[in-house]
N, C-alpha and C positions, 0 to 999 in steps of 0.2 A: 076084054083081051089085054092081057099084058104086055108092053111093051118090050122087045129083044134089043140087047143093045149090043155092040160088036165088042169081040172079046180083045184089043188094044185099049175101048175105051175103060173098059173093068182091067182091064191091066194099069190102065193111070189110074184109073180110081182108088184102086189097092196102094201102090207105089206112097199116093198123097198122106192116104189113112197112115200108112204104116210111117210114114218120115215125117208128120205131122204130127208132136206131142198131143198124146191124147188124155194126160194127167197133169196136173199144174197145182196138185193138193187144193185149190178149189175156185179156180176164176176158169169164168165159160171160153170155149175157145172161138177167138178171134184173132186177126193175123200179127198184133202186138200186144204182147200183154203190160209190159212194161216199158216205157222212153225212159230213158237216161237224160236228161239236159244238163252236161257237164260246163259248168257255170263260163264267163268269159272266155278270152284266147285269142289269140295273133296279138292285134296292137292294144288290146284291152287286156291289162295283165291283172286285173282287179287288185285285190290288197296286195302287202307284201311286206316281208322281214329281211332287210340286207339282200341277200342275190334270192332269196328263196319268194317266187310267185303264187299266189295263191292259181291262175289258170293253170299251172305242172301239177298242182297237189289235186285238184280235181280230179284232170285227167286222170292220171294214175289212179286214186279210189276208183274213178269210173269204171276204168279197165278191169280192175277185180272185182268188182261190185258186179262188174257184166259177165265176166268168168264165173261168180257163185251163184247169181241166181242162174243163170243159163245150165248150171250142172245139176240145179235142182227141179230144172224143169220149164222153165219158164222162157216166153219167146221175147225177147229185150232187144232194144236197138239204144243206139246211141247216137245223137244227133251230132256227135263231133270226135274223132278219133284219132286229130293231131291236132296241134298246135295250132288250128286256125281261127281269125273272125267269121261268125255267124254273118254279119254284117256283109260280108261282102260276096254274099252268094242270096240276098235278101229278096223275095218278090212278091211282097206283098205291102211295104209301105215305101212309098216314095215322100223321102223326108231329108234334108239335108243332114241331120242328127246321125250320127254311126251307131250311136248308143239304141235311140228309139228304131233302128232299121235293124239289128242284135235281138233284139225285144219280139218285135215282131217276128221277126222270123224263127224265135223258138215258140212263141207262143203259138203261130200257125201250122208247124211242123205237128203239134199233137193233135191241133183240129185235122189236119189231112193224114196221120195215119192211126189214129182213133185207137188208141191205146184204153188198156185198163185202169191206169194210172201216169203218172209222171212226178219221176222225183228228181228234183233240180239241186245238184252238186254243189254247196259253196263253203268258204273258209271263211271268218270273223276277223276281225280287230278293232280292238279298243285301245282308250291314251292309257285306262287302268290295265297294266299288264299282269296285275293280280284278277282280272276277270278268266274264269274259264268255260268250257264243257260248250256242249250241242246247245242251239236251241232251234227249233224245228216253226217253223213257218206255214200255216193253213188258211184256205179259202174259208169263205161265208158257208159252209155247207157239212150237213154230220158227216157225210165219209171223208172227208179231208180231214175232219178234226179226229176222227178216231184213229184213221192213219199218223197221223203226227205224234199223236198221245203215243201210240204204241212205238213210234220211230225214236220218238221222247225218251220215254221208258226205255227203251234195250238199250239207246243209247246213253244215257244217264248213267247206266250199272257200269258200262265200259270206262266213263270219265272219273266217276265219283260222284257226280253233280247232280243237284236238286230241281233244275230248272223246270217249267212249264211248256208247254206248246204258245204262241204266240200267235195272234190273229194277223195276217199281211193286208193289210187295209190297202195299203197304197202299194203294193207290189205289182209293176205291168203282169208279169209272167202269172201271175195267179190269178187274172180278172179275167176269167173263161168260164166256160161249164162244159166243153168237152170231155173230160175224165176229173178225178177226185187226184188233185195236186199239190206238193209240198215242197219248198224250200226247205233242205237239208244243210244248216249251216254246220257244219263237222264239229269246228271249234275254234280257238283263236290263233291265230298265227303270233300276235303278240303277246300269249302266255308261252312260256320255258314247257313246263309238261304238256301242255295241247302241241304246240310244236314238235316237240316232238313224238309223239303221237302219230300226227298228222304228216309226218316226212321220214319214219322210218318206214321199210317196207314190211315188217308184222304187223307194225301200228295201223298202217292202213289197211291189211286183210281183218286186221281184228273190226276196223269200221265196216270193213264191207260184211262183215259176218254178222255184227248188230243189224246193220241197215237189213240184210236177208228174214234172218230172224225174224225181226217187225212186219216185213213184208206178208213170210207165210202166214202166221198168228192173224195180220189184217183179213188176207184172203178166206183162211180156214171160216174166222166169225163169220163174215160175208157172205161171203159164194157157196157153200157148200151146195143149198139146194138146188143151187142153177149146176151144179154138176149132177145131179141123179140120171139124168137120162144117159149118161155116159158109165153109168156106173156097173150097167147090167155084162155080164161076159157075152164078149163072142157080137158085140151090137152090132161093129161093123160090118161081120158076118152075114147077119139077118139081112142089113141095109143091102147090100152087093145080092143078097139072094132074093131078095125084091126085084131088083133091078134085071135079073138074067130070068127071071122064068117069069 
């Protein structure tokens, strides 16, 4: 005998399906598909050129970066959304360090909301201010590295630059296996053209549109199999008409 179940509960159930992205071109659905980790903030202003902060440049790409994938589909959070230290909202290491309790507490933020990914926001500087362009930062593991390769890639075309993906050996933020993770360093603050790049507001949609880019391409290769079960019309239909009769 089939179980009847009340018809407010099939009314959430519908409500959820329906306000629930059910397309994300091709990663399974779960309640984050993508974190955001927008690099430093508050009294940790990371690098810097004259008055310009690299923690404001993040931001800002972050924000667009959360505006385009979010209009293409996809469920993104961002772990910071003003000006603030991670640091001091930290609860997970008790350290006297602001830096190592920063650390921790983004790296724990993805272990507790189990994202598909996370791409972590930062800007560069070097003494050669003739250095420029992305260089994208990956874990021990192939899905990191072909995320990067491909975050590399879109974003190379945008600068000009040749660069490689780079192995983060010693990075806190990347020493997890919760999701396949990347340090995205944009570019330098102490080159002229990455600067500005990096601080005008098309330059920074133009990043956030490489960075998107890269995303779907990763996802497409990836995931697509793990979307077939969603792929049939009307599925939810079937599920709800399981459930009532």
């Amino acid at each position: 005998m089939r179980r009847r179940y009340p018809r407010t509960f099939i009314a959430t159930l519908l409500l959820v399906l329906i306000c629930f992205p059910t397309k994300s071109e091709a990663i399974p659905l779960t309640p984050i598909h993508i974190l955001i980790d927008v690099g430093h903030g508050g009294v940790d202003s990371g690098t810097s050129f004259g008055s310009l902060y690299e923690k404001d440049i993040n931001l800002q790409v972050a924000k667009r970066l959360y505006q385009q994938l979010t209009d293409v589909g996809y469920s993104v959070a961002l772990n910071r959304e003003e000006d603030i230290a991670l640091s001091d909202d930290n609860r997970w290491l008790n350290s006297r360090s602001r830096h190592l309790r920063d650390l921790a507490q983004r790296k724990n933020l993805a272990k507790e909301m189990v994202p598909q990914m996370m791409l972590s926001l930062h800007v560069n500087w070097s003494s050669d201010s003739g250095r420029r362009g992305p260089v994208i930062l990956y874990q021990s593991n192939e899905q990191s590295y072909m995320l990067a390769d491909l975050l590399q890639n879109s974003l190379n075309r945008l600068a000009g630059s040749k660069d490689k993906p780079v192995k983060g050996k010693t990075y806190y933020v990347l020493r997890h296996n919760y999701c396949p993770s990347v340090i995205v360093e944009m570019g330098f603050i102490s080159n002229a053209a990455d600067r500005q790049l990096l601080t005008d507001p098309k330059g920074q949609e133009k990043i956030a549109q490489a960075i998107t880019d890269a995303v779907s391409e990763y996802v497409t290769l990836t995931g697509n199999l793990k979307m077939e079960v969603f792929a049939e019309e009307s599925w939810w239909q079937k599920l709800v008409n399981g459930l009532v009769n």
